[in-house]
C-alpha positions in Angstrom: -51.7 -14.4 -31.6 -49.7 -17.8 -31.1 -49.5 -20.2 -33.6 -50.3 -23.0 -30.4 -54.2 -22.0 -29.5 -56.3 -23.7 -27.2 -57.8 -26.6 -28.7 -61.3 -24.2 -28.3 -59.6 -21.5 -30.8 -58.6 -23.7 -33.4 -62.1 -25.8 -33.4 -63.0 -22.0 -34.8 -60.3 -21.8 -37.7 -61.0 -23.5 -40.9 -58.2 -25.4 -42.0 -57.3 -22.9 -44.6 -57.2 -20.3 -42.2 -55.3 -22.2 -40.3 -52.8 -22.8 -43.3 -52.6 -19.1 -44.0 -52.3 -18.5 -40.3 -49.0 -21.2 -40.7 -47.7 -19.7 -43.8 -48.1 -16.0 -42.4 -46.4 -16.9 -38.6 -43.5 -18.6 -41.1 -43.4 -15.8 -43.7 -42.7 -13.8 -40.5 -40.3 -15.7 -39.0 -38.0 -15.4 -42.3 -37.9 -11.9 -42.7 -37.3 -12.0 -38.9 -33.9 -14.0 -39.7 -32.7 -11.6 -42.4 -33.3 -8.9 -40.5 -30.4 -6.0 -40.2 -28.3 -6.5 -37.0 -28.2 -2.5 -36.3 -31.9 -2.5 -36.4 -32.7 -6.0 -34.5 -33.8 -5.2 -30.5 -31.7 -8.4 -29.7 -28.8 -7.2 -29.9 -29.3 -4.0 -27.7 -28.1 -4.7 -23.8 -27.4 -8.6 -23.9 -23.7 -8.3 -22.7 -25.1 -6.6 -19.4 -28.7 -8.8 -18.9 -26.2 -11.9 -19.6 -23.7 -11.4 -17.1 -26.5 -10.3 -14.1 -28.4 -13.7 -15.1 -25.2 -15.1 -14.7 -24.8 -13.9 -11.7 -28.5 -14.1 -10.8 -27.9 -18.3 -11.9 -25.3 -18.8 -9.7 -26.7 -17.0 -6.3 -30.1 -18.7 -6.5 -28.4 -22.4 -6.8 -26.3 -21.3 -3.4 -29.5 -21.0 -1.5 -30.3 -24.9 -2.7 -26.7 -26.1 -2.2 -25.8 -24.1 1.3 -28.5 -25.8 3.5 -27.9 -29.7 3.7 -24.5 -30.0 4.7 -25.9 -28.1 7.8 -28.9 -30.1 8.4 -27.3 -31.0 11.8 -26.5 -28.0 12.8 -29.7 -26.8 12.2 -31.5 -29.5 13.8 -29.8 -28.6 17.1 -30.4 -25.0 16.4 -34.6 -25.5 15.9 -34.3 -28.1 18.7 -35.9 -30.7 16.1 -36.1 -34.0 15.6 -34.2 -36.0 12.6 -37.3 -36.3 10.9 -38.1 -32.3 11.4 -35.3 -31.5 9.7 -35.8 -33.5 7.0 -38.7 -31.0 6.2 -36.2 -28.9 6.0 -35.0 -29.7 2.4 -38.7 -31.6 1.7 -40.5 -27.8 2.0 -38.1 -26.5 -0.4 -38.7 -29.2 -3.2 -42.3 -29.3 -2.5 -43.1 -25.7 -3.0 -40.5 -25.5 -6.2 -42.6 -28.0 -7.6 -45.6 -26.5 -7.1 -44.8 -22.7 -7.9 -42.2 -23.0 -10.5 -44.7 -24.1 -13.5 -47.8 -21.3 -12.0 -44.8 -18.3 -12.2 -43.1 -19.4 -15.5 -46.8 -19.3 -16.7 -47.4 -16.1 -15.6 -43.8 -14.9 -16.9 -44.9 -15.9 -20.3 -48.0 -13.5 -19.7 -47.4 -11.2 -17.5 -43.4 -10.4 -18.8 -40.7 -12.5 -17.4 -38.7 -9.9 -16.2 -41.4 -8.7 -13.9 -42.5 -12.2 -12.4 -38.2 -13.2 -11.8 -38.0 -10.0 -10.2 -41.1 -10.8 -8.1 -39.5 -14.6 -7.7 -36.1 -13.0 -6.4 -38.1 -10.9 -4.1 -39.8 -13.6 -2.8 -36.9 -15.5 -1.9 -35.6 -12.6 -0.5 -38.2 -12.3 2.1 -38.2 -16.5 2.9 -34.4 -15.9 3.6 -35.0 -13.2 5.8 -38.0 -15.2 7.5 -35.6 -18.7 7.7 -32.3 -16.3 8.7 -34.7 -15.5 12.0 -36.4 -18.9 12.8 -36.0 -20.1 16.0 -38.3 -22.9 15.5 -38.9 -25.6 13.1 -42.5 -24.7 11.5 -41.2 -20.6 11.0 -38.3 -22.2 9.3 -40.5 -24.7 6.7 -42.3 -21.0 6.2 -39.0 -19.2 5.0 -38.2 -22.4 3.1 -41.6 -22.5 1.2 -41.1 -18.8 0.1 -37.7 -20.1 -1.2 -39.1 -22.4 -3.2 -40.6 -19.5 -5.4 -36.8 -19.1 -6.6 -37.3 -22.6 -8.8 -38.5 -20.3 -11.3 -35.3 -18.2 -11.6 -33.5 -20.6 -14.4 -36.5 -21.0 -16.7 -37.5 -17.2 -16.3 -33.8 -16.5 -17.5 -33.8 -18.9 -20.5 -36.8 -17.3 -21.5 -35.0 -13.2 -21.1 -32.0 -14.5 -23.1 -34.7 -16.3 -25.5 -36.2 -12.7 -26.6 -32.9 -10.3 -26.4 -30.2 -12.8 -27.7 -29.7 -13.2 -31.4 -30.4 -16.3 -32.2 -27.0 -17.7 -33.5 -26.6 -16.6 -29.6 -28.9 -18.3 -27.6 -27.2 -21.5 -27.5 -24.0 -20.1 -25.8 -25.9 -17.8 -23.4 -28.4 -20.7 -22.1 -25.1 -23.0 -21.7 -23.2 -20.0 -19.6 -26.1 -19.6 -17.3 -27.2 -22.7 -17.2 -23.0 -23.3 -16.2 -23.2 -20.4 -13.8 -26.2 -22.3 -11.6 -23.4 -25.3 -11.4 -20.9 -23.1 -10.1 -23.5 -21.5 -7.5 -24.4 -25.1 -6.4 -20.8 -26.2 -6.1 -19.8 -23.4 -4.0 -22.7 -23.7 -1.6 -21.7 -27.0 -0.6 -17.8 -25.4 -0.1 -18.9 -22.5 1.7 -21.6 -23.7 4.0 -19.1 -25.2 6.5 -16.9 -22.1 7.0 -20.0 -19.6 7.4 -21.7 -22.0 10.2 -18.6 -21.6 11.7 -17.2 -18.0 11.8 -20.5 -16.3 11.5 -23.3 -18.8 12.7 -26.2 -21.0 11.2 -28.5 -17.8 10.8 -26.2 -16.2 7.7 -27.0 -19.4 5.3 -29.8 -17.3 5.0 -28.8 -13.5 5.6 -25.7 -13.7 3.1 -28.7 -14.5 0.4 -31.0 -12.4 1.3 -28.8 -9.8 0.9 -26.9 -10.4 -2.6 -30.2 -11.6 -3.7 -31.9 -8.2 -3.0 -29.0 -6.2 -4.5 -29.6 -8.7 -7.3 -33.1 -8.2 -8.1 -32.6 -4.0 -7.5 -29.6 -4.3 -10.4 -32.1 -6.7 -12.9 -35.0 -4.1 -12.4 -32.6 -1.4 -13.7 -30.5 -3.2 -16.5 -33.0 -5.9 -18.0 -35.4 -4.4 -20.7 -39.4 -5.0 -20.5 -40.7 -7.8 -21.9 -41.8 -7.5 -25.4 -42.8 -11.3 -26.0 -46.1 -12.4 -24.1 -49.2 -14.7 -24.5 -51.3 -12.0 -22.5 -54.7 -14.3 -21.3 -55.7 -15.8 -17.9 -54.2 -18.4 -15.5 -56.2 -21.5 -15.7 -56.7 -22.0 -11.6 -58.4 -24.9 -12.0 -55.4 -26.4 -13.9 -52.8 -24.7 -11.5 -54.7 -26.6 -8.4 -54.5 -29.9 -10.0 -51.3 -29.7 -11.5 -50.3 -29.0 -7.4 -51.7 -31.2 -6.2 -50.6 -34.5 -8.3 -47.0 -32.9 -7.5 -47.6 -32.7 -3.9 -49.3 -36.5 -3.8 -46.3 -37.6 -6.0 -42.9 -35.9 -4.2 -44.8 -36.2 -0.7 -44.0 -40.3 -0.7 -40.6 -39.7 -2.5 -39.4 -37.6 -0.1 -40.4 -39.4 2.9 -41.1 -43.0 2.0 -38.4 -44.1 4.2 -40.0 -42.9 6.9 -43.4 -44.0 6.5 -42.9 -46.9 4.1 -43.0 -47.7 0.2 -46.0 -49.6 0.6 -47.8 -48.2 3.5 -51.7 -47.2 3.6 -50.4 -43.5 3.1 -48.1 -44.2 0.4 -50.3 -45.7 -1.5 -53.1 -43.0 -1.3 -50.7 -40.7 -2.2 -49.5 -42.0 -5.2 -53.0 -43.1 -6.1 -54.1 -39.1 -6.1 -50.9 -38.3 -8.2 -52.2 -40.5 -10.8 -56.2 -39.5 -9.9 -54.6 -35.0 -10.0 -52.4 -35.5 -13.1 -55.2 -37.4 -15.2 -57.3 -34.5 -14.0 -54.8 -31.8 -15.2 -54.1 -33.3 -18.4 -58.3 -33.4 -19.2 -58.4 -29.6 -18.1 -55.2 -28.7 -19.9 -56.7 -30.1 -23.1 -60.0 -28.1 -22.9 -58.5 -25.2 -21.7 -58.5 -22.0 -23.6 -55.7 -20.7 -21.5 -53.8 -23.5 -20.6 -50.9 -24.0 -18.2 -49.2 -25.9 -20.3 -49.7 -26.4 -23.7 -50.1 -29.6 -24.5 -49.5 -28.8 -28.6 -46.4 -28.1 -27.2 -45.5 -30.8 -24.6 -46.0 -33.2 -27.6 -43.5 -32.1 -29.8 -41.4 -34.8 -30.4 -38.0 -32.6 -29.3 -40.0 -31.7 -26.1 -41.4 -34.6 -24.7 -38.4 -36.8 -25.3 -36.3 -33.8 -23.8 -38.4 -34.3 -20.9 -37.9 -37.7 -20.9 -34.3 -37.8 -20.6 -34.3 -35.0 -18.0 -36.2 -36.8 -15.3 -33.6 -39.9 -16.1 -31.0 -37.3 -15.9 -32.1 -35.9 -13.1 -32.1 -39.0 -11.1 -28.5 -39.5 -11.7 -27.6 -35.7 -11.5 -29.6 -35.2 -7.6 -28.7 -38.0 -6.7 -24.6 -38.6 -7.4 -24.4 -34.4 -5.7 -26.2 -35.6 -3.0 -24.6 -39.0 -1.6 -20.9 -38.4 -2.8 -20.3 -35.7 -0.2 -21.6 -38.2 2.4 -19.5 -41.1 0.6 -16.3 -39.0 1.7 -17.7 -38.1 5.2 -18.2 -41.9 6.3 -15.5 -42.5 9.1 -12.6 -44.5 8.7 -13.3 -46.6 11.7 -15.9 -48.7 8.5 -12.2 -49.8 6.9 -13.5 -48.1 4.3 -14.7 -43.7 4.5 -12.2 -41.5 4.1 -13.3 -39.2 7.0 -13.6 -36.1 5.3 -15.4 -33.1 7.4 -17.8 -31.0 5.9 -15.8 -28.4 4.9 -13.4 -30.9 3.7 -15.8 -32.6 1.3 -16.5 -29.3 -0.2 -13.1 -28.8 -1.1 -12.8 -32.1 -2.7 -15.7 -31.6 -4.3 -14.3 -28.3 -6.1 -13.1 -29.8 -9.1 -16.6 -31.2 -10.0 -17.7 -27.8 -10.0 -15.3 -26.6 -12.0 -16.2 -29.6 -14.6 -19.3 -28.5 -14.5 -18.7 -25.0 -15.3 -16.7 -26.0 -17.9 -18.9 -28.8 -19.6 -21.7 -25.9 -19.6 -19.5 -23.5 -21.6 -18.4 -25.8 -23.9 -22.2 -27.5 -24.8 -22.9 -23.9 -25.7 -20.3 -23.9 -28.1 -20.5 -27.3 -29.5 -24.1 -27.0 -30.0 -23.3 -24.5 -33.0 -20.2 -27.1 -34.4 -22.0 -30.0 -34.0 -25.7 -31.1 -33.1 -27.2 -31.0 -30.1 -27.7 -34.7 -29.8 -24.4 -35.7 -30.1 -23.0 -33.6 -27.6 -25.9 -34.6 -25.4 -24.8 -38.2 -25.5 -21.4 -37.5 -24.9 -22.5 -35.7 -21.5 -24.6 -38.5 -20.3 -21.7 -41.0 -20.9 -19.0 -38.8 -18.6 -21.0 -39.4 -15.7 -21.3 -43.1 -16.8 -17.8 -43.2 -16.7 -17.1 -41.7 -13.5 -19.5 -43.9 -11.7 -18.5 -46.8 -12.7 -14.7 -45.7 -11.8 -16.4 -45.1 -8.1 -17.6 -48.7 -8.6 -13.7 -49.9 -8.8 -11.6 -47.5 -7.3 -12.7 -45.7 -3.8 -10.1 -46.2 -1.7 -8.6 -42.5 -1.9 -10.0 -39.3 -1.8 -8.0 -38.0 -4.9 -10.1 -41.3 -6.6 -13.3 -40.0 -6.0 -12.2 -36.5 -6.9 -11.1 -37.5 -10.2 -14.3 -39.4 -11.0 -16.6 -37.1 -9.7 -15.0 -34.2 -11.7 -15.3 -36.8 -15.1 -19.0 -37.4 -14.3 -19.2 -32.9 -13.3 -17.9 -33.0 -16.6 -21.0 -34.4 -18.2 -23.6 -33.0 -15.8 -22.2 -29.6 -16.7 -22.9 -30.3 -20.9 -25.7 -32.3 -20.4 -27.3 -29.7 -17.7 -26.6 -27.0 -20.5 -27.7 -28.8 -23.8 -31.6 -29.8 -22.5 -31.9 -26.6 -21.5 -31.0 -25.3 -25.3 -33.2 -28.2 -26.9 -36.1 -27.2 -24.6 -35.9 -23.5 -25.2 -35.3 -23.6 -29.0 -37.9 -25.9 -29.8 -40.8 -23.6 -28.7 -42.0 -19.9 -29.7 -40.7 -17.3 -27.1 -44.2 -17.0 -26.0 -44.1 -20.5 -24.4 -40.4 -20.1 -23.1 -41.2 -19.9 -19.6 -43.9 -22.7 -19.0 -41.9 -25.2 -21.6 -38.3 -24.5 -19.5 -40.4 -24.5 -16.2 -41.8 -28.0 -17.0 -38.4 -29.5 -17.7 -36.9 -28.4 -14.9 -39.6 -29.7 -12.5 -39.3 -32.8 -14.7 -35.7 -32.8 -13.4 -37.1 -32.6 -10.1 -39.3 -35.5 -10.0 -36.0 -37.5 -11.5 -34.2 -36.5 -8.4 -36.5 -37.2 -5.9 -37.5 -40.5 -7.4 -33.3 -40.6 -7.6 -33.0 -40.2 -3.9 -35.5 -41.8 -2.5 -34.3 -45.3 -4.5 -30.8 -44.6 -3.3 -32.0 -44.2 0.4 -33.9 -47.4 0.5 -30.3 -49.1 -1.1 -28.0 -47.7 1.6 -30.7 -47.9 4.4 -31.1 -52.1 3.6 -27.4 -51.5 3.8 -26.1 -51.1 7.2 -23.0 -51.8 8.3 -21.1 -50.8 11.7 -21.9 -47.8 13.9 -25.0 -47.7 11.7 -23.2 -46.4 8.1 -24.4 -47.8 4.9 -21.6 -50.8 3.8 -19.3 -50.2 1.2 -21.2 -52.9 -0.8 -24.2 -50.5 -0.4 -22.0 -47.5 -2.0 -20.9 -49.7 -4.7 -24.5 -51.0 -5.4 -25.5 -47.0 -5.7 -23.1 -45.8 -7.8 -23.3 -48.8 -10.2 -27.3 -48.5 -10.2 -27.0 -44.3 -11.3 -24.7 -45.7 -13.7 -26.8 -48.0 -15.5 -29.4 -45.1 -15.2 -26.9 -42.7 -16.8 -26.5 -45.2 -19.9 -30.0 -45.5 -20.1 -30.6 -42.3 -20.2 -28.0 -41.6 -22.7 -29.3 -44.5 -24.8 -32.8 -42.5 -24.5 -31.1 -39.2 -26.4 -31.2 -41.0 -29.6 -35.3 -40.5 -29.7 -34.3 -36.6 -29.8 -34.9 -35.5 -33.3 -32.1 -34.2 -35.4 -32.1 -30.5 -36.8 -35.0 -30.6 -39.4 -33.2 -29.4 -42.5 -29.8 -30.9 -41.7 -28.4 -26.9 -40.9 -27.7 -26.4 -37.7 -29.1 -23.5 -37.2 -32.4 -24.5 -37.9 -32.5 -26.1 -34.9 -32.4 -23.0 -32.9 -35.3 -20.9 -34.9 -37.3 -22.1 -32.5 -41.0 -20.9 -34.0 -39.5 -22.0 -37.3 -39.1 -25.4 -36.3 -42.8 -25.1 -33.8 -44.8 -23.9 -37.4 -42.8 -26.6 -39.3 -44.1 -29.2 -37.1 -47.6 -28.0 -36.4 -47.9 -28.6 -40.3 -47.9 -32.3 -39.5 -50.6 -34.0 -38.5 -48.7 -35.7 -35.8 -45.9 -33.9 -33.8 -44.9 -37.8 -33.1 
């Protein structure tokens, strides 16, 4: 049974049941520690389940990545309009939203290895479905199904969680959480060359396929689940949880189109507000929560959250509008006329940075504390931006400074993902990693939709955003960058001052639940 109940359970428990419940969960956790290495199921199979989640990482973040540098050529293929297409990428972050929390649930009950197989599968199948669209609604189809593949990164975190030792799990979360980096950079480098030689249609067929032979080779090297809550799914708290998402991204995504403070915007954000109160009500009478809220409100949880959705504004949003930044034509005085394929390849060293910044947050996180090397990641992307700011005038510029702020995306990226997943049982893995990434999310959206509106009051000749407008973007995500690395500091510190206490997760959960406050 989990220490975190339903608030219904613990009504139930005296307190000094609930004390000897405490000491007994902690009494296990020690001689789980001390265990002998020989005898310890961790340590059977990671090398193999690490690399294919490696793998697994970086092939689900080139589905995200391939599709919006060929949103054009897609829009000519479906015989849309630009407002279809821009469905295109809105389906995909709607139905992320809205799955990834209801499947890292179910991973936490059902087994995660069996639901990111299922996820993989799905995406499979909304590949295949996208890969033979012909028309713009059979193409938001595939891309809802894709959307199922939000779950893959959580789902992982939560595998590595239960096999890795746990002196290990910080350096395996960083690597995969690196590896999805890599996948993202190379989508964008990649996309232009397959539209090219092989057509629009393998964007989705080259997935498909690796992603099938990827799900076939997890089903026969990852080990069943032996951590799980077991219990129902709390529809009720699903639907709401959906639907505040929906009413919240919906106006994000498209608020340019239909305006910030139209009739429907307004509604829309009014029935987030109306949804999430509702979900937070259910979640807290719930006896199978979605989430738990005993764990959203530990302090190294919520203010990890926190951070990630400031994160995740500057993070979406500096991938997104640098490639365009180098694609603006010369002809502005200004762009520096890079094609496509071009800005992918300039773009390569920020991958790389990434990659590397994931690695080494694993690695640091054991030397030193997380929230040090958490701080030093949001300030490399502080420091790139604000070298954007100044210096633009040559691509090998923006290069350089997108690379310093890859740097930091790649660490920081790696290091929430390593506070998140150590600071909850392995039985809440799943949900707690699932939240934080559609945290993330919302960051991004909010990101890009605030960006838009700056470059769309922005227009210069032939209808491109000004340089002024550029300059005004990259200084505004890196005032958000320094806020949010300001915002680290509210992370709490490992609780004994040994650092690795502050990966024994349920250690550090039945530490806290003996306060009366998690705040």
């Amino acid at each position: 049974m989990s220490l975190l109940n339903s608030k219904t359970k613990r009504s139930l428990m005296t307190d000094a049941q609930l004390n000897e419940s405490q000491s007994a969960y902690r009494n296990l956790a020690e001689k789980s520690y001390v265990a002998d290495v020989e005898t310890n199921p961790k340590n059977k199979g990671i090398g193999a389940a690490l690399a294919m989640l490696a793998v697994t990482s970086a092939s689900y973040a080139l589905v995200q990545s391939m599709v919006s540098p060929a949103l054009e050529t897609l829009r000519f293929a479906l015989n849309t309009s630009q407002a279809g297409i821009s469905w295109v990428l809105a389906a995909y972050l709607l139905s992320s939203a809205v799955l990834t929390p209801v499947l890292g649930k179910l991973g936490d009950q059902r087994g995660k290895k069996s639901i990111l197989i299922a996820a993989l599968c799905v995406l499979v199948l909304g590949c295949g479905v996208s890969a033979m669209a012909t028309s713009l609604p059979v193409m938001l189809a595939g891309r809802i199904m894709q959307g199922a593949s939000g779950v893959v990164l959580p789902l992982a975190f939560g595998v590595l969680r239960e096999m890795s030792p746990d002196e290990a799990v910080a350096e395996s979360v960083g690597l995969v959480a690196a590896m999805s980096s890599v996948g993202g950079g190379l989508g964008v480098l990649v996309a232009g060359p397959i539209v090219a030689t092989m057509g629009v249609q393998w964007l989705f067929w080259l997935p498909a396929i690796s992603n099938g032979i990827i799900a076939l080779l997890l089903f026969r090297i990852l080990p069943s689940t032996t951590v799980s809550l077991g219990g129902k799914v709390n529809w009720f708290a699903a639907a709401a949880l959906s639907i505040a998402l929906l009413c919240l991204l919906l106006p994000l995504s498209l608020g340019a189109d239909i305006g910030w403070l139209s009739l429907p915007a307004v509604a829309l954000f009014l029935a987030a507000l109306t949804f999430g109160t509702a979900w937070i009500l259910i979640e807290s009478k719930s006896s199978y929560p979605l989430v738990d809220m005993a764990v959203f409100r530990l302090r190294s949880v919520w203010t990890a959250n926190l951070v990630s959705l400031l994160f995740g504004v500057v993070l979406y949003s500096a991938m997104g509008f640098i490639p365009s930044f180098m694609q603006v034509p010369a002809a502005t005085d200004y762009g520096l006329a890079a094609s496509v394929t071009l800005s992918g390849i300039l773009f390569l060293p920020t991958t790389f940075a990434m990659f590397a910044g994931g690695l080494l947050a694993g690695r640091l996180t054991r030397a030193l504390r997380p929230k040090p090397v958490l701080i030093a990641g949001m300030l490399c992307p502080v420091i790139g931006l604000l070298g954007l700011v100044v210096a633009h005038d040559h691509r090998w510029e923006v290069a350089l400074a997108s690379a310093v702020a890859g740097l930091g995306f790649g660490a920081a990226l790696s290091t929430l993902s390593i506070i998140v997943v150590s600071s909850v049982p392995e039985d809440q893995t799943g949900a707690a990693a699932s939240m934080n990434a559609n945290i993330r999310t919302i960051g991004g959206a909010l990101g890009a939709a605030i960006v838009s509106s700056i470059l769309e009051s922005n227009r210069g000749l032939g209808g491109f955003p000004t340089e002024s407008g550029y300059e005004i973007v990259f200084s505004f995500l890196a005032i958000t960058g320094l806020i949010s690395s300001v915002t680290c500091i509210l992370i709490p510190l490992p609780y004994n001052g040994d650092h690795d206490e502050f990966y024994a997760g349920d250690r550090a959960t039945a530490k806290l639940l003996d306060q009366h406050s998690p705040f």
